[in-house]
Structures are given as C-alpha cells and as structure tokens.
N, CA and C of each residue as an Amber inpcrd file, in Angstrom:
protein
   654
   0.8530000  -1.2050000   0.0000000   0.0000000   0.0000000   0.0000000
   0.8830000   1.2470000   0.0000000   0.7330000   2.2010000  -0.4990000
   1.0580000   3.3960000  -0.7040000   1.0030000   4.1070000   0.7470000
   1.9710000   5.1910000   0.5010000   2.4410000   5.7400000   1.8350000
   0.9290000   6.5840000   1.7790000   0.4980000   7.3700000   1.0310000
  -0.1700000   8.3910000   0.2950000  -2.1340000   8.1040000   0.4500000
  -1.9740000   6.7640000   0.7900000  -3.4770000   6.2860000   0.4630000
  -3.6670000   4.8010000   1.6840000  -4.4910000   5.1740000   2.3740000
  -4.9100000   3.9320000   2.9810000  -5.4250000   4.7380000   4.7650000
  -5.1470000   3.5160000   5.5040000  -6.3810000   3.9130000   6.5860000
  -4.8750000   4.5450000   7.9050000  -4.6820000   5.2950000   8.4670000
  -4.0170000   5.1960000   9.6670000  -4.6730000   5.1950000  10.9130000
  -3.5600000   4.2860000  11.5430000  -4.5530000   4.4050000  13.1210000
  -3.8740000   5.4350000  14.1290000  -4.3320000   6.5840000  14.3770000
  -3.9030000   7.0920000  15.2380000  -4.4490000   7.4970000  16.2940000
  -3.4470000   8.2890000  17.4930000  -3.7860000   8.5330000  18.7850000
  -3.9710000  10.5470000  18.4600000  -5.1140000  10.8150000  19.0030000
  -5.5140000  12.0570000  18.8170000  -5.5000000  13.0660000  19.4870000
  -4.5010000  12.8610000  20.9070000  -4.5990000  13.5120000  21.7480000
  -3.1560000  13.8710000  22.2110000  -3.1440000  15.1640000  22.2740000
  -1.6340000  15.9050000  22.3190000  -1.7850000  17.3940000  23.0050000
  -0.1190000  17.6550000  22.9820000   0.0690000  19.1450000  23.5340000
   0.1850000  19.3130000  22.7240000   0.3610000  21.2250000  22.5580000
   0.9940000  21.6950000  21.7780000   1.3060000  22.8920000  22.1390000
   1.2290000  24.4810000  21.4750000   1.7100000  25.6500000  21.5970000
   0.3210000  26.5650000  21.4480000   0.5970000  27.6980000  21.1020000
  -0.4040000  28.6360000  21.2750000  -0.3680000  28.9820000  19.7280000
  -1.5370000  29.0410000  19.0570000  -1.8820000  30.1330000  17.8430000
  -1.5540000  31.6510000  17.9340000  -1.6240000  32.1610000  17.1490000
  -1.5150000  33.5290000  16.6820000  -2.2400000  34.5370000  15.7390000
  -3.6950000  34.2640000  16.2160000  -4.7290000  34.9110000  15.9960000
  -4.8500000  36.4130000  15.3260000  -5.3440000  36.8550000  14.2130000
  -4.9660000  38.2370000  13.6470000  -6.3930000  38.3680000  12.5210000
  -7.2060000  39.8800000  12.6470000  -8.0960000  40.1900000  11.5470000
  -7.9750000  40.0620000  10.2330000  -8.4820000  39.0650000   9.8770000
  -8.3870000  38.4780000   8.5020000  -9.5180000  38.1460000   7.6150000
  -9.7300000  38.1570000   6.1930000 -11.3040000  37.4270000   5.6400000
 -10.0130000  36.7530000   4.4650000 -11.0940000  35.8970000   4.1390000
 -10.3400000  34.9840000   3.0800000 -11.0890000  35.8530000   1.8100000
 -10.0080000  36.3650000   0.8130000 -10.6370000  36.8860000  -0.3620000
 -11.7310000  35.7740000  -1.2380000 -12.3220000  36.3990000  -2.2790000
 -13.0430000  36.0930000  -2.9980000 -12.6010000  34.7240000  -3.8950000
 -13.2660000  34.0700000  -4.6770000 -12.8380000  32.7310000  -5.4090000
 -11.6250000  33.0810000  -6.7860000 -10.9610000  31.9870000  -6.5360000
  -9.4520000  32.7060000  -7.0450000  -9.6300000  33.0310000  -8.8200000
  -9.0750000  33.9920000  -9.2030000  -9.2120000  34.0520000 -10.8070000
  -8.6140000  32.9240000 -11.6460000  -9.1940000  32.6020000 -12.6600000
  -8.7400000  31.2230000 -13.6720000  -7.1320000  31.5760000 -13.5570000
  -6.5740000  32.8640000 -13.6000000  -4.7300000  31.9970000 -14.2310000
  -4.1840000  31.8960000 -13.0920000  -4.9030000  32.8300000 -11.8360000
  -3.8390000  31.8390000 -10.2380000  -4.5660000  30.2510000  -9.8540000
  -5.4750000  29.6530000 -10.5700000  -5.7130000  28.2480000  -9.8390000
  -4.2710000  26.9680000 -10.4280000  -4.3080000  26.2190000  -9.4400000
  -2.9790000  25.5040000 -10.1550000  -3.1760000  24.1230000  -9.7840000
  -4.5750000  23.9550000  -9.1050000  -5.3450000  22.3890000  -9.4240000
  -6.8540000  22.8450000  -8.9170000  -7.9300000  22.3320000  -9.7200000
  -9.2160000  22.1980000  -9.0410000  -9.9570000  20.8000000  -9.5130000
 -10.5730000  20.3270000  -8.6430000 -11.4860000  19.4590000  -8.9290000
 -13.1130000  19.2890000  -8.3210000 -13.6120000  18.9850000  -9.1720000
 -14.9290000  18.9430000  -8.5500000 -15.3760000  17.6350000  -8.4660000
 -14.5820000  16.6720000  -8.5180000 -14.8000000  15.1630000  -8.4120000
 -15.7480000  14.5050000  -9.3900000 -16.2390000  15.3900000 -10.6320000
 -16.9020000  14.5650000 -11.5060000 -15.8070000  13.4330000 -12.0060000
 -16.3010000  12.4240000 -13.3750000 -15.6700000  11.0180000 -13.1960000
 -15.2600000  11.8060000 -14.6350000 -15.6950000  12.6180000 -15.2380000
 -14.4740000  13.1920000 -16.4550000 -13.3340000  13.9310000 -15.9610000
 -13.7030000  14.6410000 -14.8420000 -12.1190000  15.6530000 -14.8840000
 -11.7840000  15.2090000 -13.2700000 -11.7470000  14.2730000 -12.9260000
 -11.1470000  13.9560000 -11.5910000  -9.6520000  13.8090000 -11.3050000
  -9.0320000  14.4480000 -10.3660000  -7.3060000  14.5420000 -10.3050000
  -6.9710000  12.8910000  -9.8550000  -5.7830000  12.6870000  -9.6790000
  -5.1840000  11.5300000  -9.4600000  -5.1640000  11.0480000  -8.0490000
  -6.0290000  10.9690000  -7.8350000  -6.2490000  10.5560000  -5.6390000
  -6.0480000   9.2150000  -5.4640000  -5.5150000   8.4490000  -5.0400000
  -5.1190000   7.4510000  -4.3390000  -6.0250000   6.7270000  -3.9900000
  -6.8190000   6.1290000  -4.5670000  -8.2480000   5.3430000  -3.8040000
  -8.2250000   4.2420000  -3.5850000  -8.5630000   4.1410000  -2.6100000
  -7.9700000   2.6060000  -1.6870000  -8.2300000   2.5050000  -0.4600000
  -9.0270000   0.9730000   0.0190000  -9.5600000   1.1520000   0.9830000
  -9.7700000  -0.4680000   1.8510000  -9.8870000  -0.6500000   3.1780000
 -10.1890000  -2.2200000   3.5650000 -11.2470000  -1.9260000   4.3030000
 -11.5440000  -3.1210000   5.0830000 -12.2920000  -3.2150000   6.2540000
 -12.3130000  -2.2440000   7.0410000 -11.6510000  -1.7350000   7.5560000
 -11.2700000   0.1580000   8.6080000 -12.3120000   0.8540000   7.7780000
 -12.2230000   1.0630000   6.3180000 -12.3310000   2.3170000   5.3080000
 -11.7070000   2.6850000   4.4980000 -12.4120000   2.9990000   3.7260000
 -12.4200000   3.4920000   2.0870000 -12.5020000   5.0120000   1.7830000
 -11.8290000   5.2580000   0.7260000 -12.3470000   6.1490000  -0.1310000
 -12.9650000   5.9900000  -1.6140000 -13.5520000   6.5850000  -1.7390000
 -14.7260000   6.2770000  -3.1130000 -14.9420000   7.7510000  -3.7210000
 -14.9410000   7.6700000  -5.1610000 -16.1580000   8.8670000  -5.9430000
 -17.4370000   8.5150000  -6.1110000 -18.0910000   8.9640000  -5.8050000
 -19.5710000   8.4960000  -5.8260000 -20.3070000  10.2110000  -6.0320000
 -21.2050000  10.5000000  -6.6720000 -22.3990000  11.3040000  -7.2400000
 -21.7480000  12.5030000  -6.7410000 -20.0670000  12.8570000  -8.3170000
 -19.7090000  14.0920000  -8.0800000 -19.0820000  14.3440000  -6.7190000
 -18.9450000  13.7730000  -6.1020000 -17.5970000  13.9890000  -4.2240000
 -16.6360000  12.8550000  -4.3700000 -15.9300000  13.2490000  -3.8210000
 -15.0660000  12.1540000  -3.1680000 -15.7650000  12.1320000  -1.7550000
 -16.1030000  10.6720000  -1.3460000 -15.9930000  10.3290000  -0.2120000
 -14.9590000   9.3200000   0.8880000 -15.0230000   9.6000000   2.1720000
 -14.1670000   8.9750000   2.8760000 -15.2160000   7.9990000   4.0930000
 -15.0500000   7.1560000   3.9760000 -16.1540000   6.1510000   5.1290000
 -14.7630000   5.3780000   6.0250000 -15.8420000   5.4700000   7.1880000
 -14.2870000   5.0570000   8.1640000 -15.1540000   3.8830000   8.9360000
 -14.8840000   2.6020000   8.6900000 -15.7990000   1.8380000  10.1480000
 -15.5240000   1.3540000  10.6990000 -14.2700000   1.6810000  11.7790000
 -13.4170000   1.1930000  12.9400000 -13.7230000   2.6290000  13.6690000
 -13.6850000   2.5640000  15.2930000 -13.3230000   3.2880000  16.5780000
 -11.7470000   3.3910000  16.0080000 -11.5830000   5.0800000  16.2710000
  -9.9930000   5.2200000  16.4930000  -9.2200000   5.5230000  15.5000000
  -9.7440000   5.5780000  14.4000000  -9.5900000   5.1060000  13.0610000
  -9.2350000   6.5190000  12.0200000  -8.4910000   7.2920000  11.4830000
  -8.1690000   8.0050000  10.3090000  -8.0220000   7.7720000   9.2520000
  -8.6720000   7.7600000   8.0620000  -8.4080000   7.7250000   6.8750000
  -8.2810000   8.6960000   5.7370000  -7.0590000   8.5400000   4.9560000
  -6.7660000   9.8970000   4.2420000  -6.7650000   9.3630000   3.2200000
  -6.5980000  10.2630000   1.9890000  -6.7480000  10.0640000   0.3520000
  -6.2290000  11.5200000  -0.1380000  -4.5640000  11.2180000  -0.3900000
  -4.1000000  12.1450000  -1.3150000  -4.1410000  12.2770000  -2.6510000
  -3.4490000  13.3960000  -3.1900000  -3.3320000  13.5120000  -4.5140000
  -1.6890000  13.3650000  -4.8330000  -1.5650000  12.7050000  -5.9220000
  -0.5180000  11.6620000  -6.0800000   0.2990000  12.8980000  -6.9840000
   1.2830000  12.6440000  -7.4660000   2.1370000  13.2980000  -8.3130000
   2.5040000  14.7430000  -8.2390000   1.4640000  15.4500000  -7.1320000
   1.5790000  16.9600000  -7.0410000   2.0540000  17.5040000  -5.8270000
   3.2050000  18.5700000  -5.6830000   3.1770000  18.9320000  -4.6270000
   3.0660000  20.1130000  -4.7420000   2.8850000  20.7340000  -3.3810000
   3.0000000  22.5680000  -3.0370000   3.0710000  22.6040000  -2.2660000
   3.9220000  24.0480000  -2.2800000   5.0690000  24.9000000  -0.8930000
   4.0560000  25.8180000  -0.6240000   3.8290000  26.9210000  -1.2660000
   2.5990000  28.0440000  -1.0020000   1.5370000  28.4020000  -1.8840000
   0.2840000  28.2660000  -1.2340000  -0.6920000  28.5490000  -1.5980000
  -1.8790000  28.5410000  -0.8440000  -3.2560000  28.9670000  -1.9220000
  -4.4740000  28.6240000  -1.0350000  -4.9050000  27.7600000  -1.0510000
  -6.0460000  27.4860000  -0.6570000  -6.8390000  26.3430000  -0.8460000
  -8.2650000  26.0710000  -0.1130000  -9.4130000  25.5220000  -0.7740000
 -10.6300000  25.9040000  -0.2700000 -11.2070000  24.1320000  -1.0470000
 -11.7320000  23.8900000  -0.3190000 -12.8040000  22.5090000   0.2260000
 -13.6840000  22.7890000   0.2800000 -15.2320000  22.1280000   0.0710000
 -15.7130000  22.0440000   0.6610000 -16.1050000  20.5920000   1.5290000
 -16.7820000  20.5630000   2.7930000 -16.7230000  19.2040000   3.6910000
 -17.8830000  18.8950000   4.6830000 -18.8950000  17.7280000   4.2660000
 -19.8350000  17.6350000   4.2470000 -19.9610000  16.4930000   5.4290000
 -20.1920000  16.3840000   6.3640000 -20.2540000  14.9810000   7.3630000
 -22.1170000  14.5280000   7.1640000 -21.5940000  13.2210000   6.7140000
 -23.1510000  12.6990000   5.5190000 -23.3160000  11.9850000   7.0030000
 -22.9550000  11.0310000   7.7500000 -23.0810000  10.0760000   8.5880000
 -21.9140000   9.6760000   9.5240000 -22.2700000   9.4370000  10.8580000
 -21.5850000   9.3540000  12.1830000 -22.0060000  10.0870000  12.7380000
 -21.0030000  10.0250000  13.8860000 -21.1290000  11.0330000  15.1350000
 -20.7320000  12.3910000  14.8280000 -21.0890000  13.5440000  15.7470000
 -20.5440000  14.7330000  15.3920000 -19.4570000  14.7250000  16.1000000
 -18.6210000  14.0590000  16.8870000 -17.4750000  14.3060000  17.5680000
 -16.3020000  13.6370000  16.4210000 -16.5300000  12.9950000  15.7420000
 -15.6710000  12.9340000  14.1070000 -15.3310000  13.9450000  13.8120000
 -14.1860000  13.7230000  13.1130000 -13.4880000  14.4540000  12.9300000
 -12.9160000  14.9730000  11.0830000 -12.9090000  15.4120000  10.2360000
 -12.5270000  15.8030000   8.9290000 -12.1010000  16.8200000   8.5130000
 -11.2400000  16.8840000   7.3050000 -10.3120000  18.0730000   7.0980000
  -9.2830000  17.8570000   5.6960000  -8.3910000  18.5390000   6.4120000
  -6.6850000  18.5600000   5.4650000  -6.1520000  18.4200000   5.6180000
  -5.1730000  17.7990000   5.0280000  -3.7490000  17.6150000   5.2730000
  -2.9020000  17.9050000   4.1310000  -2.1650000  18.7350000   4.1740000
  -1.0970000  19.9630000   3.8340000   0.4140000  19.3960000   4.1000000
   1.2000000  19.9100000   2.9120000   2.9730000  20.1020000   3.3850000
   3.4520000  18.3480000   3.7540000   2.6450000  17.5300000   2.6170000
   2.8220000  16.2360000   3.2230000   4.2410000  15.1000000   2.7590000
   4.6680000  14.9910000   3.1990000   6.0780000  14.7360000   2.7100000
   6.3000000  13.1760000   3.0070000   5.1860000  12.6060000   3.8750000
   5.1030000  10.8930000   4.0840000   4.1430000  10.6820000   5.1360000
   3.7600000   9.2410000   5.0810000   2.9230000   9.0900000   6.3630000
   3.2120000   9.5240000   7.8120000   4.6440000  10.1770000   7.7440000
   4.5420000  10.4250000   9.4300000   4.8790000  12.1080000   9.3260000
   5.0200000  12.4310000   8.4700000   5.2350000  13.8790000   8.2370000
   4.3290000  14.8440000   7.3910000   3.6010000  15.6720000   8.0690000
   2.4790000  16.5010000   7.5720000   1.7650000  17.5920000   8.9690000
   1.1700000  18.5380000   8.1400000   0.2390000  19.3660000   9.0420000
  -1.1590000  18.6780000   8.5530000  -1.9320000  19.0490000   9.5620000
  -3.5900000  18.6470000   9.9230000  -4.2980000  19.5100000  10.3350000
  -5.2350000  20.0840000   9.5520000  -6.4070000  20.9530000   9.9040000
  -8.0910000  20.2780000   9.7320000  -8.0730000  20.1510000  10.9210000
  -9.2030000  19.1470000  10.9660000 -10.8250000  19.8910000  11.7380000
 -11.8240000  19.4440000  12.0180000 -12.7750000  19.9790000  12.4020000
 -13.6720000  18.9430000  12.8470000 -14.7360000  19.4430000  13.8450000
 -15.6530000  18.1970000  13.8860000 -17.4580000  18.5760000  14.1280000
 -17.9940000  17.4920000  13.4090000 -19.3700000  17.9100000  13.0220000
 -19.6070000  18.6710000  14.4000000 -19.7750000  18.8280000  15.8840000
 -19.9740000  20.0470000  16.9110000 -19.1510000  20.9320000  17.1630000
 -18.7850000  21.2460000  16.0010000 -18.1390000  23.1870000  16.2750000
 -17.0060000  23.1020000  16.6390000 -15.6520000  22.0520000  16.3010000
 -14.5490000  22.4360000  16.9660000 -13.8200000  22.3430000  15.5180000
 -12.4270000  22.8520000  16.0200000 -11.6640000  22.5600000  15.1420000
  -9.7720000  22.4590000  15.7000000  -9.1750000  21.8030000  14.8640000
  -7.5760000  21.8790000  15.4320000  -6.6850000  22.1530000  14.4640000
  -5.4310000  22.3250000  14.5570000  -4.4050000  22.0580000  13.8380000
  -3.1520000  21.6730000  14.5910000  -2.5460000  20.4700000  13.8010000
  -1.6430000  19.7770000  14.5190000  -0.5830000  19.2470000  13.2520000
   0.5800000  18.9820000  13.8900000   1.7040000  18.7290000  12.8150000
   1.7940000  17.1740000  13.1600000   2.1930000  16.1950000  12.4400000
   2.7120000  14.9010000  12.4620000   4.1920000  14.9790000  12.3330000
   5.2800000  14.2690000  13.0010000   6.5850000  13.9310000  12.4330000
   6.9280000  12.2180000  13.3920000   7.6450000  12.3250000  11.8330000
   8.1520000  11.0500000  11.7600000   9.4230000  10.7760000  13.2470000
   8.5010000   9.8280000  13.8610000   9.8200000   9.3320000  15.1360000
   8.8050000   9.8180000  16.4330000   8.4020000  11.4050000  16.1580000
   7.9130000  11.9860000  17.4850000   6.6450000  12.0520000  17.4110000
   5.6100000  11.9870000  16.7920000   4.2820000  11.6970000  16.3810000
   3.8290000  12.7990000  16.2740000   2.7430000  13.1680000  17.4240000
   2.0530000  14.5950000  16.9870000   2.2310000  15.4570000  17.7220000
   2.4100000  17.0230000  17.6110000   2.4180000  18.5720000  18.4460000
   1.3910000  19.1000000  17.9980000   0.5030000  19.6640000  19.0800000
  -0.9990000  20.1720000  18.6300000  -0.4110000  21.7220000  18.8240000
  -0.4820000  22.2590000  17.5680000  -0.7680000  23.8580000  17.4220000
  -1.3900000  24.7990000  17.5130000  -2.5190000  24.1910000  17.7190000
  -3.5450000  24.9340000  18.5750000  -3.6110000  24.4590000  20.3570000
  -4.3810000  25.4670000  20.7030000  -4.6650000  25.0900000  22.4340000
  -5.9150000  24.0720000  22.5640000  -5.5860000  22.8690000  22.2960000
  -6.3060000  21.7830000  22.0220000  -7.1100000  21.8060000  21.5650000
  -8.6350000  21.3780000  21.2850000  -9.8350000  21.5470000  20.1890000
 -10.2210000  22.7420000  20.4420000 -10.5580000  23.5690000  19.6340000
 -11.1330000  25.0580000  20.1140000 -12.3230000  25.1120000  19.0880000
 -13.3310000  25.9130000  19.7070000 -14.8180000  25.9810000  19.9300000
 -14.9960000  27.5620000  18.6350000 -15.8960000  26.9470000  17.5540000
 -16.2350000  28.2550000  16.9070000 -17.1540000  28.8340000  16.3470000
 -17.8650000  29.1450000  16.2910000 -19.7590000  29.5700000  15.8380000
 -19.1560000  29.8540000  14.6340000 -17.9260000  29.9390000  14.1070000
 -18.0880000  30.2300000  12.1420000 -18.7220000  28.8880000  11.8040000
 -18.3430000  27.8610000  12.6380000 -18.6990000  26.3490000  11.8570000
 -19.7250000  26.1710000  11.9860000 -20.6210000  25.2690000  10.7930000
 -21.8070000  25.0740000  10.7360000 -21.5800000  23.3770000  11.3110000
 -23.0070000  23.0700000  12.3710000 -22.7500000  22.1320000  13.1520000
 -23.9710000  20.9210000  12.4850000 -23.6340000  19.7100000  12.8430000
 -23.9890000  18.6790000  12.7480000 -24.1940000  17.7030000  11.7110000
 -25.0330000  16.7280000  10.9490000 -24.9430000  15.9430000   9.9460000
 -25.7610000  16.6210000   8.7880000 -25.2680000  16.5050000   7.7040000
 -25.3450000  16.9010000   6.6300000 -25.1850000  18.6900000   5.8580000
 -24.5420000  19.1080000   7.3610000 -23.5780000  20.6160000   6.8740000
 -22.8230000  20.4160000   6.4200000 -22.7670000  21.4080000   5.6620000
 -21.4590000  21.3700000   4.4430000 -20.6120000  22.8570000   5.1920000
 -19.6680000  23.0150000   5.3280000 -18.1890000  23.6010000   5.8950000
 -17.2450000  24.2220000   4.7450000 -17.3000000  25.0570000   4.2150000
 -16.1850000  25.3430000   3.1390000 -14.6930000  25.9200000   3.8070000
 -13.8780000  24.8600000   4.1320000 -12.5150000  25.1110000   4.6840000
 -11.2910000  25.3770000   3.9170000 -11.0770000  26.3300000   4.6510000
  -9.8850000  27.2010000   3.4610000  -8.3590000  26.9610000   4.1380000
  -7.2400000  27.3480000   3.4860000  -6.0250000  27.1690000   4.1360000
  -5.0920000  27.9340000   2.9810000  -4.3670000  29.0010000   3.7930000
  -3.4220000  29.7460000   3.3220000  -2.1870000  29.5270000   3.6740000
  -1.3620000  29.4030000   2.8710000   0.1100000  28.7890000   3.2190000
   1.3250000  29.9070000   2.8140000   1.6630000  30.7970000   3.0840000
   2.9650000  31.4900000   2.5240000   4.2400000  30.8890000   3.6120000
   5.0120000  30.4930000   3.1490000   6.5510000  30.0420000   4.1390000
   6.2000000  29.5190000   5.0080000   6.3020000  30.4140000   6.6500000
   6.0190000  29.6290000   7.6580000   4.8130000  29.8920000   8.2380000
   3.9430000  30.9120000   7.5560000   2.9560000  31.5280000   8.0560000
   1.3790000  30.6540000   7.8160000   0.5890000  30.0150000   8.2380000
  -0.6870000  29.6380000   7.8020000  -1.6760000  30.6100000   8.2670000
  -2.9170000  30.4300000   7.0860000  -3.8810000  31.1730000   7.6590000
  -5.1320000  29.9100000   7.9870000  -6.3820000  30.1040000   8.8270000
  -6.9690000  28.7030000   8.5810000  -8.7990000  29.3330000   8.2550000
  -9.1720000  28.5810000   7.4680000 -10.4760000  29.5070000   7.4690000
 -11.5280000  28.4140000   7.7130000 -13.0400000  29.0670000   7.7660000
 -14.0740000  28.5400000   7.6410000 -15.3240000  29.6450000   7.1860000
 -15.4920000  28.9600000   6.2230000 -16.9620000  29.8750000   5.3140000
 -16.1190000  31.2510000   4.8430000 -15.1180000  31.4120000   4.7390000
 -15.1560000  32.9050000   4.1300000 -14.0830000  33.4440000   5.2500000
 -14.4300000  32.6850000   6.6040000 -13.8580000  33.5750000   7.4490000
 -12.6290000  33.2050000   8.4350000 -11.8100000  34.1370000   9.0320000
 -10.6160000  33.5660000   9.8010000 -10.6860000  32.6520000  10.9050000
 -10.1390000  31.6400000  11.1570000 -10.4010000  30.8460000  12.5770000
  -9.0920000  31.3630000  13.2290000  -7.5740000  31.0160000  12.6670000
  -6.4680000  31.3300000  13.4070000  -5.4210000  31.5760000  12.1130000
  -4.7040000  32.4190000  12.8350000  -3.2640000  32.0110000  12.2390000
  -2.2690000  31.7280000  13.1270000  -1.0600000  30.6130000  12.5660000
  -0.0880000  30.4800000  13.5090000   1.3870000  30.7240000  12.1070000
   1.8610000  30.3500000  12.6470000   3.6990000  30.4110000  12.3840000
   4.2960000  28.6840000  12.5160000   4.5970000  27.9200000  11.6040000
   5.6310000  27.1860000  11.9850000   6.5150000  26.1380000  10.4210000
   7.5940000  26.2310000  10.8350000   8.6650000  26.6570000   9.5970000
   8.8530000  24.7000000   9.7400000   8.3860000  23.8240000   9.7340000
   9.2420000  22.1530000  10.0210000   9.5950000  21.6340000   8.8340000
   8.0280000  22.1590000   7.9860000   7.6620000  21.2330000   6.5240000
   7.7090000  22.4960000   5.4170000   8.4610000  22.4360000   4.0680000
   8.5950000  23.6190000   3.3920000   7.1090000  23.0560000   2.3140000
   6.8120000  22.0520000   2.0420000   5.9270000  21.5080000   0.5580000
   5.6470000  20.2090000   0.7430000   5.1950000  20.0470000   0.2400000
   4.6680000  18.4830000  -0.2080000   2.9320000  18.7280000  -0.3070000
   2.7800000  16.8960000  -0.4000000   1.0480000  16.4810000  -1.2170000
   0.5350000  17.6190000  -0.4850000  -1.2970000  17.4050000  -0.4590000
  -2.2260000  17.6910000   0.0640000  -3.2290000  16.3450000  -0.1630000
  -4.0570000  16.1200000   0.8840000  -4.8880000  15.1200000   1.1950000
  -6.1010000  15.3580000   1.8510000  -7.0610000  14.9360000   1.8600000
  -8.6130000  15.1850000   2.5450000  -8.6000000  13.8270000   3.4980000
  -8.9020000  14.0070000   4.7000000  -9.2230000  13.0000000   5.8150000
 -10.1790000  12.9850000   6.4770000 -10.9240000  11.9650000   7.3250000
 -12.0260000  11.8550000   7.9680000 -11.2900000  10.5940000   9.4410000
 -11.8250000  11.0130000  10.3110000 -11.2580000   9.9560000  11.3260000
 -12.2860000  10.1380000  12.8130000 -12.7110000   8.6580000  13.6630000
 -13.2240000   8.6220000  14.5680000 -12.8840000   8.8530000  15.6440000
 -13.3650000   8.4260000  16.6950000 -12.6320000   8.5180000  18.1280000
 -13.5200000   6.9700000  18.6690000 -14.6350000   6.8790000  19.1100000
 -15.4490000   6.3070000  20.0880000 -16.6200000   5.1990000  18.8900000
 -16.9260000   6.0290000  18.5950000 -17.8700000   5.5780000  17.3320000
 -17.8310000   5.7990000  15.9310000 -17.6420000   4.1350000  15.1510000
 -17.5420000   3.8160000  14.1560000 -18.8190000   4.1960000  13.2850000
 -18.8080000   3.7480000  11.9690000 -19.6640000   4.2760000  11.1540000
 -19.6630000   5.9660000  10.0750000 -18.2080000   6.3270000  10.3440000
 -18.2480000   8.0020000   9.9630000 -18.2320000   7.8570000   8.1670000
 -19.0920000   8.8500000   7.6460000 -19.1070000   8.7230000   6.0000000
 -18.8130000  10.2780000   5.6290000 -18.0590000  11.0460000   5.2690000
 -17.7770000  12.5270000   4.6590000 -17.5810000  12.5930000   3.3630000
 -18.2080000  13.4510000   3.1550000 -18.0090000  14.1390000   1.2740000
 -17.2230000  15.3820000   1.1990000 -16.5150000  15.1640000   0.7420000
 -15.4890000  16.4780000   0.0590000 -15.9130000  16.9730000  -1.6500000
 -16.0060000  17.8940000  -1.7100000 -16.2190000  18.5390000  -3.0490000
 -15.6260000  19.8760000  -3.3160000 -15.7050000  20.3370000  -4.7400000
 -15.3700000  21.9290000  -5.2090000 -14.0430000  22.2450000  -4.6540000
 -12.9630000  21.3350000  -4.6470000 -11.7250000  22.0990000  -4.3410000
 -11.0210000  22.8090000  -5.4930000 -10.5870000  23.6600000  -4.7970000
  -9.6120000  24.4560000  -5.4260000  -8.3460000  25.0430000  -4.8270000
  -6.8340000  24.4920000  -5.2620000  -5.8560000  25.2120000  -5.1600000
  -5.1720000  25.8230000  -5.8350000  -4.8120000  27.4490000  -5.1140000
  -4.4900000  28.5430000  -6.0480000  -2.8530000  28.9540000  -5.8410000
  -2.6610000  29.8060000  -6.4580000  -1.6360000  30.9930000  -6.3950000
  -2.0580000  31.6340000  -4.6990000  -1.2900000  31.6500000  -3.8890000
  -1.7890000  32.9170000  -2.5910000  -1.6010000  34.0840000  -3.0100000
C-alpha cells in the first residue's frame, strides 16, 4: 500500500503551543490563471487521488464527491493527490459529514512529505476545530490550544463547511466559510502532497463528502 493512500490508526490527543490569531477574511474565489489544481470530483475531470480502501475504510467517488467512510473506533483515513506537490498557496474545500457522530473528525492535510510527516487541519461535526503537525519518530504537536470551539462552523450531519487554508513560508492562515479561525507560524515542513481525511474517536460508522476544491496561487 502506498504511503499516500490507505487507513491510519492514530492517537488524537496531544500538547501543543499557542496560535496567533490576527483580523483576517479569506478573499473572494481565485481568478482562472492563479488556480494551479481544481477538482470537482466529476468522473471526467477527476485529479489523481489514491483510492484505496479495507475493512477500517475506504475512499470512493460516488455522485460528483469524493468520499471517505471510516468503520473502525480510532480510526483516520486519508486520500491524497498523487504526483503533485505545493510549498505556497491557497486552498478551499468544501466538507460535508453525511453520517456518524458529530465528535468525528474531517479536514486537510497539507505540506505532506510521508505518512509520518504533515500538518492537519481538521474539524468536527460540533463546532470544533484543530491544527496539529505529524513527524516522523515523534508523532504529533498540537498547534492549537487543544480543540477550540467556533460559531463560524456550521454544526452537525449533513452541513457542508467550506474550509480554506493559506500557506505562505512559515505563516498559515486557517479559514471557515469565508472567514478567519487562526493564524499560527511554523517553519518544520517547506511543501509536499495535500490530502482530505475523515477519522473517529469512540464511534464507528463516519461517511464525509469532500467537493469543489480548489488550489491557487496565494
């Protein structure tokens, strides 16, 4: 199995540091010559994602989304895009939790350079959201002040979430609907993939749709 595609099991609970919060809106939808991948998951113009899946969970295209179904407790499953990388840019999702619990969890993963090395901007169907780095050897540092609580997010099953992520050097910005959640600072990972994930904690059964991405020029 591919480093890039399949189910991980991980532990979700960590320290980390403090964000760095600043007045921000995410501009408007990017003009045709700064986009530099979009997909809308139809089965004519779909990018190269890694689809692959067992007993834990799958990823699938099904009616225009990519979806991610997870049916193990404990359980993360990601689905990158193969052959492409990027150092800086934007990027906007949208992310739909069809079925499970709302304490599930779904998102991005950014600056991905292997299964143990990447950032994670994740969210969960009741209003939270995190960001946390993976490295290889030391596992995870949560970059935010553990799950933090936000009325931009729209809550429960079958909201759709349009999550954004701005990348210049070491600087991220993190959005939801249009609008700022945090920014922080941290310099580990310069580029790599990007990937869409969905993952449980307690209760199995989680199904998410991702659609309308687009990554741009920042």
């Amino acid at each position: 199995m591919k480093w890039w595609a399949g189910a991980l099991l991980l532990l979700l609970l960590l320290a980390g540091c403090r964000p760095q919060p600043e007045q921000q809106t995410l501009e408007g939808p990017a003009s045709p010559e700064d986009v530099i991948f979009a997909d809308d998951f139809s089965p004519a113009t779909v990018g190269k994602w890694q689809l692959e899946g067992d007993e834990r969970g799958q990823s699938l295209l099904q009616d225009g989304q990519l979806i991610i179904e997870v049916n193990d407790a404990n359980t993360v499953q990601y689905v990158a895009l193969a052959e492409q990388s990027f150092a800086n840019f934007a990027l906007e999702v949208d992310a739909t939790l069809l079925a499970g619990s709302t304490d599930s969890t779904y998102g991005v993963l950014f600056r991905m350079t292997g299964p143990d090395q990447f950032y994670r901007f994740d969210i969960t169907g009741n209003g939270l959201f995190v960001v946390e780095r993976y490295d290889e050897g030391g596992g995870w540092t949560r970059l935010t002040d553990d799950w933090q609580e936000s009325a931009l997010l729209h809550q429960g099953v079958n909201a759709t979430n349009r999550l954004g992520v701005l990348v210049v050097g070491g600087t991220f910005n993190f959005y939801a609907n249009g609008e700022l959640l945090l920014q922080l600072a941290d310099a580990r990972y310069s580029g790599g993939a990007i990937a869409l994930d969905a993952g449980t904690y307690g209760q199995p059964g989680l199904r998410v749709a991702f659609d309308n991405l687009v990554v741009s020029q920042p």
